[in-house]
N, C-alpha and C positions, 0 to 999 in steps of 0.2 A: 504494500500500500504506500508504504513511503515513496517507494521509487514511483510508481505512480507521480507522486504528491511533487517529485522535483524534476520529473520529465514535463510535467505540465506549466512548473511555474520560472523557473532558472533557462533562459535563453542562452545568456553568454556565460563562460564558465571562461573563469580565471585559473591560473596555474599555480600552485604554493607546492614551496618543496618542505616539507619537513622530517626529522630527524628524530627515527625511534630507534628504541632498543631491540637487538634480533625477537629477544622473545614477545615485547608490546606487538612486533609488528604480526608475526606467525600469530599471535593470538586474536588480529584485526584481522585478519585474512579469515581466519576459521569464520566466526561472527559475521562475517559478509559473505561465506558460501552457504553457511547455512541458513540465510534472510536471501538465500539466492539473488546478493546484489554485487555488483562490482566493490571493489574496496572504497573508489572514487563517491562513489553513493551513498555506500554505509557510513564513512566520515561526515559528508554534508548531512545526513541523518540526522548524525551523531550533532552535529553542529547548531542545526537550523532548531533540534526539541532543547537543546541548552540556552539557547539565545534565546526562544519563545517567549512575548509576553504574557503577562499574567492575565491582561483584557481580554483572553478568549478562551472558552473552554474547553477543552477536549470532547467530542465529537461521541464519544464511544461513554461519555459521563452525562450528556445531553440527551443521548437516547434514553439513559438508564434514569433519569431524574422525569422523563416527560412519559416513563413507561407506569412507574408506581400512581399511586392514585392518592397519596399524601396521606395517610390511614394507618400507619407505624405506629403500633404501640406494643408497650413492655408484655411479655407473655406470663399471662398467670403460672406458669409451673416452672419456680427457679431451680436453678443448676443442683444436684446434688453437695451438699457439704463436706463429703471427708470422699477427696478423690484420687488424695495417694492410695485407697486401698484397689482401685482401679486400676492403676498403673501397675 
């Protein structure tokens, strides 16, 4: 979805070289094959939810907030009290 998210909106792509350590990098690499993205993606990912303001909400919490029907209340039958003997 991300990548989606930056093929749609990122035209010109600038070049930065940066400088990791052998093992940061092989551990970006894994992290970006298994999001099946390029490394170049998975960083601007990584970049663009860091930088994100706080004026918008995530997408995937907006569904979840306009799914309930505001009607949350405390359930009559509390937790069990001695639940080391559960463990």
């Amino acid at each position: 979805m991300r990548c989606l998210y930056l093929a749609t909106y990122i035209w010109h792509m600038a070049q930065v070289t940066i400088h990791l350590p052998a093992d940061v990098l092989e551990a970006a690499r894994k992290c970006a094959g298994q999001e099946n993205m390029r490394l170049s993606a998975w960083v601007s990912a990584l970049v663009l939810e860091a930088t994100a303001t706080a004026t918008e909400w995530p997408q995937r919490l907006v569904s979840l907030l306009h799914h309930g029907s505001g009607d949350l209340v405390e359930p009559d039958d509390p937790p069990p009290g001695d639940v080391d003997a559960i463990r």
